[in-house]
NUDOBA-559308 format. One record per residue: residue in three letters; residue number from 1; x, y, z of N, C-alpha, C in turn. Coordinates in steps of 0.02 Angstrom, whole numbers, plus 32768, in hexadecimal, padded with zeros to 4 digits. Layout:
// NUDOBA-559308
NODE  type  seq  n.xx  n.yy  n.zz  ca.xx  ca.yy  ca.zz  c.xx  c.yy  c.zz
NODE   ALA  NUM     X     Y     Z      X      Y      Z     X     Y     Z
...
//
This chain:
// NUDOBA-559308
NODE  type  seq  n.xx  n.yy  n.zz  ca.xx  ca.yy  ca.zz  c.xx  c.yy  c.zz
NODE   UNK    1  323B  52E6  3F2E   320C   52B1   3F1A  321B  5270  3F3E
NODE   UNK    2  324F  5256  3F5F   3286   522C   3F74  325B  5213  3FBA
NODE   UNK    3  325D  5261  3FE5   3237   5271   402C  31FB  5257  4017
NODE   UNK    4  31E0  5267  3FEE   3196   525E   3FEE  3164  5216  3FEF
NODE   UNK    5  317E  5207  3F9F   318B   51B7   3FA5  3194  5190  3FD4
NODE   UNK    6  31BF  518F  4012   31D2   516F   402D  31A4  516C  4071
NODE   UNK    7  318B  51B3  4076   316D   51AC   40BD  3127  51A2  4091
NODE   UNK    8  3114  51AB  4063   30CD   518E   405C  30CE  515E  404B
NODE   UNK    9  3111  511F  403C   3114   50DC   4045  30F8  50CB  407C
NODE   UNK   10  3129  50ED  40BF   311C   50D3   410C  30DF  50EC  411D
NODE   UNK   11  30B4  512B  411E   3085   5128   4122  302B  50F5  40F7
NODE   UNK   12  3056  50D9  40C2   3031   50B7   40AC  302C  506C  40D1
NODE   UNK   13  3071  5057  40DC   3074   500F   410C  303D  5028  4141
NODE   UNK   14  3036  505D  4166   3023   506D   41A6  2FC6  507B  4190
NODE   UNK   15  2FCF  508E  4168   2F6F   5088   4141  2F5E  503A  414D
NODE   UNK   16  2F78  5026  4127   2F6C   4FD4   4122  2F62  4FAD  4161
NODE   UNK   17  2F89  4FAC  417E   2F94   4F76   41B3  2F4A  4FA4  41EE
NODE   UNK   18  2F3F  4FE0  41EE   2F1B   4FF3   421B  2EE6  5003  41F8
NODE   UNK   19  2EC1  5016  41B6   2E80   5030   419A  2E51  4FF1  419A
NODE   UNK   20  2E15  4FF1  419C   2DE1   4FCD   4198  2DA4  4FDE  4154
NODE   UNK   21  2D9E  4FA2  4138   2D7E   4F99   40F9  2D1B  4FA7  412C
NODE   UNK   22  2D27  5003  411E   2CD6   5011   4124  2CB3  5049  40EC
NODE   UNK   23  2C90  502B  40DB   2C3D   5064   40A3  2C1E  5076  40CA
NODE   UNK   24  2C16  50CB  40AF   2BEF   50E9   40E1  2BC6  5124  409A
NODE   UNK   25  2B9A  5121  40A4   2B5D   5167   408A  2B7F  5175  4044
NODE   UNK   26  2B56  51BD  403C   2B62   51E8   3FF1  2BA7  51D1  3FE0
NODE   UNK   27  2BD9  51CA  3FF8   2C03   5202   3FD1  2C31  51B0  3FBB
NODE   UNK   28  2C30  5185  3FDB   2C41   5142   3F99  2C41  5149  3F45
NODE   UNK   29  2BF5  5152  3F47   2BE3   5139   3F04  2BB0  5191  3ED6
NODE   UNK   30  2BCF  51BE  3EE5   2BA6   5201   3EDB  2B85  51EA  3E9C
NODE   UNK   31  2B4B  5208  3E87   2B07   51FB   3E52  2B35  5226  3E21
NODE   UNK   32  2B43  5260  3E1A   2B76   527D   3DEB  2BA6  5254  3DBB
NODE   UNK   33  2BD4  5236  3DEC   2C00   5213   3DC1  2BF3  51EF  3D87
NODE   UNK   34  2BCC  51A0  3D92   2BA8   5195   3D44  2BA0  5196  3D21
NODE   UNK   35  2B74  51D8  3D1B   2B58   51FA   3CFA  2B78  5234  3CC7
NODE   UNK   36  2BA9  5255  3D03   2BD1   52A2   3CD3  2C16  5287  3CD1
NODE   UNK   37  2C33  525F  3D15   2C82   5250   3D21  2C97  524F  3CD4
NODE   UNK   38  2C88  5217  3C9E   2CB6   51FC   3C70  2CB4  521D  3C32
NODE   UNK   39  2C79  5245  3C28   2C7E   5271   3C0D  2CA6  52C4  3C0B
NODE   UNK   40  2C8B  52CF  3C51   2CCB   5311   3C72  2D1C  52FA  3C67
NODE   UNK   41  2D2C  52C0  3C66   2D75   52B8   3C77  2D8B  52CC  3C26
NODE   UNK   42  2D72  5297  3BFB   2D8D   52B2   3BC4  2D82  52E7  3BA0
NODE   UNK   43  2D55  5302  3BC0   2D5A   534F   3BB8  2D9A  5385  3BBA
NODE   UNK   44  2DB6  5371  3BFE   2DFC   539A   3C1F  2E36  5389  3C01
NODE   UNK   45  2E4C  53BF  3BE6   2E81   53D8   3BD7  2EC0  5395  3C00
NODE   UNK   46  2EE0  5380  3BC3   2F26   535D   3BF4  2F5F  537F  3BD4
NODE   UNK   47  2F86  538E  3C1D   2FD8   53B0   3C1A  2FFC  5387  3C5E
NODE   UNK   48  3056  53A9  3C40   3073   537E   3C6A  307B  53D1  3C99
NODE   UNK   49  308F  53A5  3CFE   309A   53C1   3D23  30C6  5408  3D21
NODE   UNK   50  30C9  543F  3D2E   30EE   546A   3D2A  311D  546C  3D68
NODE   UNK   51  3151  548F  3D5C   319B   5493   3DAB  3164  54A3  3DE0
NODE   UNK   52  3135  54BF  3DE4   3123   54D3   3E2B  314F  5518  3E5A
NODE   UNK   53  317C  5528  3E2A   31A0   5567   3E4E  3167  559E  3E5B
NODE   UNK   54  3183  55AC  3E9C   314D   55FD   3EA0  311C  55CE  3EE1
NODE   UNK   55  3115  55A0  3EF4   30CB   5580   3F15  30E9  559D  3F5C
NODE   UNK   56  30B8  55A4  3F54   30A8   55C9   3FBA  3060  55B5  3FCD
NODE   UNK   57  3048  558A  4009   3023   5584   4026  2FED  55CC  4017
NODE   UNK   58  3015  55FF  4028   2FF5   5622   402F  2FE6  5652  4007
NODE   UNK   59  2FF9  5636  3FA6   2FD9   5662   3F76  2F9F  563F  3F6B
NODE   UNK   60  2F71  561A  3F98   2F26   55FF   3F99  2F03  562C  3FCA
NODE   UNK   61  2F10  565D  3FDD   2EDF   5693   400B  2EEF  5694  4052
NODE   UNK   62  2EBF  568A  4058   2E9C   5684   40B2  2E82  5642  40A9
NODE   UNK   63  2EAE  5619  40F1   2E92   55D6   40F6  2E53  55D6  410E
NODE   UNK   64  2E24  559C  40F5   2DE7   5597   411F  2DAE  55D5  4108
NODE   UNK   65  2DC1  5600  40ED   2DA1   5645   40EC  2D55  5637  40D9
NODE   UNK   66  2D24  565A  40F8   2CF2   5635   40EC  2CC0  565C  40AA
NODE   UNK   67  2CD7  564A  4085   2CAE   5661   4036  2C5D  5668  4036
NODE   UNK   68  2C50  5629  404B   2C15   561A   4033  2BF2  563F  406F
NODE   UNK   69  2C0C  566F  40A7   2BE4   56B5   40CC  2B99  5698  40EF
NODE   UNK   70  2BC1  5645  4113   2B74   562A   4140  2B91  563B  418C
NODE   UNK   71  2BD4  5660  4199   2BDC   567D   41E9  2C09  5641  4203
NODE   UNK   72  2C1A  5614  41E2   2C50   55D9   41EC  2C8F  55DA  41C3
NODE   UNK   73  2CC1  55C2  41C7   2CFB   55C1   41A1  2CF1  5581  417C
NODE   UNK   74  2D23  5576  414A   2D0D   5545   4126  2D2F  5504  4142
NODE   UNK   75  2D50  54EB  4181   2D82   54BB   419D  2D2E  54A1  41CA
NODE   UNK   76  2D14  54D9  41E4   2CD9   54C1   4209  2CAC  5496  41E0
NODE   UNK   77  2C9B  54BB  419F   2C77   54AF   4179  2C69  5472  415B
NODE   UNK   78  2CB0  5453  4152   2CBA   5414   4123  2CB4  53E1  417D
NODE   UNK   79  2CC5  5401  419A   2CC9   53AD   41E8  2C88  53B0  41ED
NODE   UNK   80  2C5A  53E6  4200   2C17   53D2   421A  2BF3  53B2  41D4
NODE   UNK   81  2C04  53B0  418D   2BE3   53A1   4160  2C06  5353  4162
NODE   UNK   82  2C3E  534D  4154   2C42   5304   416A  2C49  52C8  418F
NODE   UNK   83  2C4E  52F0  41CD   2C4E   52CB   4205  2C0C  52C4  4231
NODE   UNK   84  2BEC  5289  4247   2BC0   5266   425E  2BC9  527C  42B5
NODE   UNK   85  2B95  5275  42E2   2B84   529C   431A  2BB0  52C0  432B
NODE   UNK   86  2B95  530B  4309   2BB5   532E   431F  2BA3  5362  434C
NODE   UNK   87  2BEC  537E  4378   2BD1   53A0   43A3  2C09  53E3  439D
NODE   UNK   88  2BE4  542D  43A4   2BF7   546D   43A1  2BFA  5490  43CD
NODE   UNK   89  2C32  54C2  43C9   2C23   54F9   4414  2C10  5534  43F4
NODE   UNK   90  2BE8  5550  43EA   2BAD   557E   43D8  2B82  5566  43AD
NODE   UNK   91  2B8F  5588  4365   2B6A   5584   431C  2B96  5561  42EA
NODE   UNK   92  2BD6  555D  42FC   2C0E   554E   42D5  2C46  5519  42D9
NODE   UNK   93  2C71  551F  431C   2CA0   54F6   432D  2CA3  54B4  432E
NODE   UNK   94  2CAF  5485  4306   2CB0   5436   432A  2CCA  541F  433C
NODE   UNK   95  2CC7  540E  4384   2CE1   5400   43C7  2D02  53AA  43BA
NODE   UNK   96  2CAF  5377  43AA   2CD4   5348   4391  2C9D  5326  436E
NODE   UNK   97  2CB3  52E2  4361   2C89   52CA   4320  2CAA  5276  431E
NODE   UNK   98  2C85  5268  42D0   2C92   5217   42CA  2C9A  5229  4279
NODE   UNK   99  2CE4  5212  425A   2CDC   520A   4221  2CEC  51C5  4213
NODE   UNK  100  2CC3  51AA  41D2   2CE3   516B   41A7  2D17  517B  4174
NODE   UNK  101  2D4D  518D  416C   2D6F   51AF   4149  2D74  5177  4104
NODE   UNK  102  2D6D  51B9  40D5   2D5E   519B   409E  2D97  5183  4065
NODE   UNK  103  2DD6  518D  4070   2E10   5165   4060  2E2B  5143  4077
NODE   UNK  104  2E07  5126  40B4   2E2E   50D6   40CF  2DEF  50AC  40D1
NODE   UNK  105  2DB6  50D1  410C   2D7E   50B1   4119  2D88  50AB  416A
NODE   UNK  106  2DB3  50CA  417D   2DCD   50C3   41CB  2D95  50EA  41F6
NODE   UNK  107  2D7D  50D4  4226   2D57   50F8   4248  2D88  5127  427D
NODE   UNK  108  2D74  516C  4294   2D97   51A9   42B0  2D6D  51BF  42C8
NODE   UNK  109  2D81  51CA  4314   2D6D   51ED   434C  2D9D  5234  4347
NODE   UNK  110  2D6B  5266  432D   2D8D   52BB   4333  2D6A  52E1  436B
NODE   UNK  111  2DB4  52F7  438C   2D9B   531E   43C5  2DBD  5356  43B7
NODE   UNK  112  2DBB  5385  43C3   2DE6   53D5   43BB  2E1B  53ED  43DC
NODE   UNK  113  2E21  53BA  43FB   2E5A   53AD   4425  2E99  5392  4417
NODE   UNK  114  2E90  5357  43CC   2EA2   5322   43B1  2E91  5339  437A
NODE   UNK  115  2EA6  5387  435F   2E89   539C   4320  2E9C  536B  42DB
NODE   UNK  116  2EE4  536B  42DF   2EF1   5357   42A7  2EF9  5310  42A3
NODE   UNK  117  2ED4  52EC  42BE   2EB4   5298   429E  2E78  52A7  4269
NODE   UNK  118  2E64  52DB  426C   2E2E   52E1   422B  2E4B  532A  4209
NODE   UNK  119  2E6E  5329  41CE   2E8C   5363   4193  2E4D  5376  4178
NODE   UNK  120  2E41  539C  414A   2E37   53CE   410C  2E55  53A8  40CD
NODE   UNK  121  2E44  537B  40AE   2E66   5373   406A  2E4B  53AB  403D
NODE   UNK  122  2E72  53C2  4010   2E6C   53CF   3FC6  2E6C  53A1  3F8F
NODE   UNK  123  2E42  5381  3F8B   2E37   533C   3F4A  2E62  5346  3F20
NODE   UNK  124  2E51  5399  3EEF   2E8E   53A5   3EC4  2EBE  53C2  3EEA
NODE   UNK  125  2EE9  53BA  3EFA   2F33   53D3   3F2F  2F3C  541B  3F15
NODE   UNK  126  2F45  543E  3F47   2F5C   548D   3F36  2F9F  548D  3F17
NODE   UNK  127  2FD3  546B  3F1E   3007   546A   3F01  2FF7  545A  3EB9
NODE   UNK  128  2FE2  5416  3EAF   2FC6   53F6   3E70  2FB7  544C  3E4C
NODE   UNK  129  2F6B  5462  3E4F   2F5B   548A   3E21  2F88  54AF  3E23
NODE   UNK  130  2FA4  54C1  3E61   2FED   5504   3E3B  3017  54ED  3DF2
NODE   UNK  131  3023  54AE  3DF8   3055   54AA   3DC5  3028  54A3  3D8C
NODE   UNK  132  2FFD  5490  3D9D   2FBE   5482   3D5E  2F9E  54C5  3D38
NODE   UNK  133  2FB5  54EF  3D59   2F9D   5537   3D23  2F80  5565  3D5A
NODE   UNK  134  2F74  554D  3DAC   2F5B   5586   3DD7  2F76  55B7  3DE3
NODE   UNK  135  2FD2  55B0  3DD0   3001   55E9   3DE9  2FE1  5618  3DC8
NODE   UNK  136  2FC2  560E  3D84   2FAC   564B   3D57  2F84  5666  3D84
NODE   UNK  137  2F49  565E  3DA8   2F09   567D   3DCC  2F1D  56C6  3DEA
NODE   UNK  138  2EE0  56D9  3DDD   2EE1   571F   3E28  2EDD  5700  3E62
NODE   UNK  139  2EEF  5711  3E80   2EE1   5707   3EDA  2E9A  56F9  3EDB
NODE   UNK  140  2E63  571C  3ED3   2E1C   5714   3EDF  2E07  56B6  3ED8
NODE   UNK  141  2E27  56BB  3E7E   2E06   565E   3E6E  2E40  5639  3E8E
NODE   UNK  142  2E68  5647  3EA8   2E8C   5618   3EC4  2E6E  5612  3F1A
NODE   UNK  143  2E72  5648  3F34   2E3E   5648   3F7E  2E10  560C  3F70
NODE   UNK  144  2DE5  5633  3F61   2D9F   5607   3F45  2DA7  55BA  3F37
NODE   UNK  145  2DDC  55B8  3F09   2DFB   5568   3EFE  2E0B  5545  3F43
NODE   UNK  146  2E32  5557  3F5C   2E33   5546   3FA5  2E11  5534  3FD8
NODE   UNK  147  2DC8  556D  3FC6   2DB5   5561   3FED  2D68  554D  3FE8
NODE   UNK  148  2D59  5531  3FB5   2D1D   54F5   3F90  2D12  54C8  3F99
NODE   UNK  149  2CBE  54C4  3FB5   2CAB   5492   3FF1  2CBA  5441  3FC2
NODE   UNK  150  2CA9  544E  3F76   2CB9   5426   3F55  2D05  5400  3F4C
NODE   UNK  151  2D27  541A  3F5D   2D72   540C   3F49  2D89  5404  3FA5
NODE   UNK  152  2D70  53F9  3FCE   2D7E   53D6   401A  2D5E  53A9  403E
NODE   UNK  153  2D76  5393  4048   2D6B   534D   4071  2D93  5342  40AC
NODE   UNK  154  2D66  5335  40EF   2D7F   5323   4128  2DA3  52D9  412A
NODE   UNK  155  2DD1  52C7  412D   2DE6   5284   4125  2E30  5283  416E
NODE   UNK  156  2E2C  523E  4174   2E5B   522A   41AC  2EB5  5240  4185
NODE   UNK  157  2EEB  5251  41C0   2F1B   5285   41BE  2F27  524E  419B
NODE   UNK  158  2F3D  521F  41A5   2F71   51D7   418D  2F67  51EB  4147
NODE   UNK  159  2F30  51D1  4108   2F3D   51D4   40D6  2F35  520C  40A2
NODE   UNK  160  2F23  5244  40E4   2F35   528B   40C9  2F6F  52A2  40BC
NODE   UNK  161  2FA3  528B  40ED   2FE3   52B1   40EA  2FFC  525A  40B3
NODE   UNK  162  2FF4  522B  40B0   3015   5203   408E  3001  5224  4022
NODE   UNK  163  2FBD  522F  4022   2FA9   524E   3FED  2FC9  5285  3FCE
NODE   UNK  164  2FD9  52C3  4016   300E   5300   4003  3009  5329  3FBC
NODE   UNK  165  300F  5346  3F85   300D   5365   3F56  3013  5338  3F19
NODE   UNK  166  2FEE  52F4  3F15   2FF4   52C7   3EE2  2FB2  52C4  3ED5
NODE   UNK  167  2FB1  52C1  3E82   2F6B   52A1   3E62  2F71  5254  3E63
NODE   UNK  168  2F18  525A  3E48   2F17   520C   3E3F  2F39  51D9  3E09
NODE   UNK  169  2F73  51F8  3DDC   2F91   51BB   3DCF  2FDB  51A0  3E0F
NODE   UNK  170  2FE1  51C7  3E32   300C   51B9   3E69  2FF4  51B5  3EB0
NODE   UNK  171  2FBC  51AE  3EB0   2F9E   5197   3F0D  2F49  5198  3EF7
NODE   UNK  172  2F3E  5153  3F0F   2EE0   514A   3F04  2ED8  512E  3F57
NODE   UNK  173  2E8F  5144  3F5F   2E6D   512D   3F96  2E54  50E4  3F89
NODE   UNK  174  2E2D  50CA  3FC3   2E1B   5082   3FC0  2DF8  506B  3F92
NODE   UNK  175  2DDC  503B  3F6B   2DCF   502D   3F2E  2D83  505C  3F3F
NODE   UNK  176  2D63  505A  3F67   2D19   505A   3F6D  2CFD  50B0  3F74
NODE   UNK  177  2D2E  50B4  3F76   2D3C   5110   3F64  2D51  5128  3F39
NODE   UNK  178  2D65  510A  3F1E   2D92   5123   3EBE  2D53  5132  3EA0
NODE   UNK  179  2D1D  5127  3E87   2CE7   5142   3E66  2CD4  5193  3E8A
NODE   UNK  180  2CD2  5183  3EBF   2CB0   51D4   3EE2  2CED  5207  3EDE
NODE   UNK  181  2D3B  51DF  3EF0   2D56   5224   3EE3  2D7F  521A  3E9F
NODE   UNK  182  2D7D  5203  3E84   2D7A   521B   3E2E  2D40  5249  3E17
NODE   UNK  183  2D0B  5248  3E30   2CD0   527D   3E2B  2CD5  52A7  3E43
NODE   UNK  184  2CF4  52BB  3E73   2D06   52FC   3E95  2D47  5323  3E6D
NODE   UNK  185  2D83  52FD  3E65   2DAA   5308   3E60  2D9E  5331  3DF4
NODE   UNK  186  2D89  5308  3DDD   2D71   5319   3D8E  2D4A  536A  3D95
NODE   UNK  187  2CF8  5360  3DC8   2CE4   5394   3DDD  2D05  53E0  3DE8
NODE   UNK  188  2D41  53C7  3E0C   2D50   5402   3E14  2D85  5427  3DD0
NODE   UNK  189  2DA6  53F4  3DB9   2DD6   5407   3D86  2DA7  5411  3D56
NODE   UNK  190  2D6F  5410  3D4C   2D54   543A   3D0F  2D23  5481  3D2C
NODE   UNK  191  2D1D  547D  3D5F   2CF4   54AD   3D92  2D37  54F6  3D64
NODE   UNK  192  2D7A  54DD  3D8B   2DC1   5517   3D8F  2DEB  5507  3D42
NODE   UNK  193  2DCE  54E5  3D1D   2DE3   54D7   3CE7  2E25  54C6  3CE9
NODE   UNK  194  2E30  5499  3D12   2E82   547E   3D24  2E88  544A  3CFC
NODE   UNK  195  2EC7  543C  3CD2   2ECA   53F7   3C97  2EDE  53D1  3CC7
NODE   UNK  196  2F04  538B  3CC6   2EFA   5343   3CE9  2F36  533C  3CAA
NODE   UNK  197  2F74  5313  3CDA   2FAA   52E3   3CD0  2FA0  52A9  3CA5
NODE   UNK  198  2FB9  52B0  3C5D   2FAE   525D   3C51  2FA2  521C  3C7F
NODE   UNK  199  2FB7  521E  3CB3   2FBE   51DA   3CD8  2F75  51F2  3CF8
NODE   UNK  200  2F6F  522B  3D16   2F27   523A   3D49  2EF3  5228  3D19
NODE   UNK  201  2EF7  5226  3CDC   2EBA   522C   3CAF  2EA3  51D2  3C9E
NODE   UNK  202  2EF4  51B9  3CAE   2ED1   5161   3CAE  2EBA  5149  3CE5
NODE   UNK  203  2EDE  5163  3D21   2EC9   5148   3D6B  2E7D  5162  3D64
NODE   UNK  204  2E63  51A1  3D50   2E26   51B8   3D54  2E00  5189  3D3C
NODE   UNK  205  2E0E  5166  3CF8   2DDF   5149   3CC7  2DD9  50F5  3CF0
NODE   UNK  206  2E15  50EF  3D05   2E08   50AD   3D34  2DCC  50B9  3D83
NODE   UNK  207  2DE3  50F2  3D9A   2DA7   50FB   3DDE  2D74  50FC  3DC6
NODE   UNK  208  2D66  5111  3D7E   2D19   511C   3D75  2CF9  50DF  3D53
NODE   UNK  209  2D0E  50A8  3D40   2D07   5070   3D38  2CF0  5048  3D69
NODE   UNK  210  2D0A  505D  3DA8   2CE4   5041   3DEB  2CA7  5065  3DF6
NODE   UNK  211  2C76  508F  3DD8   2C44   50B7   3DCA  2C0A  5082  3DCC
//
């Protein structure tokens, strides 16, 4: 926990001094939130974190695996859906693109070359739900969990890897995004019926206040 802390200190100095205060489209202020967010939250179940023994990357399936059976994987799926001119090598691949990344506001030039300046987040962290009651799952809802267009987001590496397997009472995005991904993040924990951390359940009730 020691490691962790510390480099998502330094990666947080390094957010700051380089991210830029920008709003961009849907996914700020989603019409959902409002409306279901504050009601869904206190809906969910609250428990405290479990050891997390047993977590393997890879008791979540097949990465990317493409579920939803449109002939793309789901890594394609989420860049060409959130990233702005984009360009593909066939029906599928994205070569490169323009994101506004939506936990700093930093504008990102993704090329495929330069893959990993734009990650795959998991809003709710795959680690997170493990300790949260996913270890219980079959393989199938855990795949699936993984790999739900709802529960990913293309966002810049910096405050992906600074974010790492923490909820929102231990790492929030820029103020102007706390409403949209508290709506995502609620969404999905009642979608997989995952409970929420005492502390996640106040940080929640504070993002959705910016609603």
């Amino acid at each position: 926990m020691v490691w962790r802390r510390t480099a998502a200190a330094a990666l947080a100095a390094g957010l700051l001094a380089s991210a830029c205060s920008v709003d961009f489209g849907w996914s700020d202020r989603p019409s959902s939130a409002p409306a279901t967010g504050k009601g869904d939250l206190e809906g969910l179940r609250v428990a405290p974190e479990g050891s997390g023994g047993g977590y393997e990357r890879d008791r979540f399936g097949t990465r990317w695996k493409d579920i939803d059976r449109n002939g793309c994987d789901q890594r394609n799926d989420v860049l060409a859906r959130d990233l702005r001119d984009v360009r593909k090598r066939g029906a599928c691949v994205v070569v490169s693109g323009t994101l506004q990344d939506p936990y700093s506001g930093k504008r990102i030039t993704f090329s495929k070359s330069d893959a990993a300046e734009v990650q795959i987040d998991h809003v709710y962290p795959l680690a997170l739900a493990w300790r949260m009651g996913a270890s219980g799952w079959d393989e199938d809802r855990r795949e699936r969990f993984a790999n739900d267009h709802d529960n990913l987001l293309a966002v810049w590496g910096v405050p992906n890897q600074q974010k790492s397997d923490q909820g929102p009472g231990e790492w929030k995005p820029r103020q102007s995004f706390q409403c949209a991904y508290a709506g995502k993040y609620i969404a999905v924990a009642k979608e997989y019926r995952l409970p929420v951390t005492s502390a996640d359940r106040t940080a929640l009730r504070g993002f959705l206040a910016r609603c």
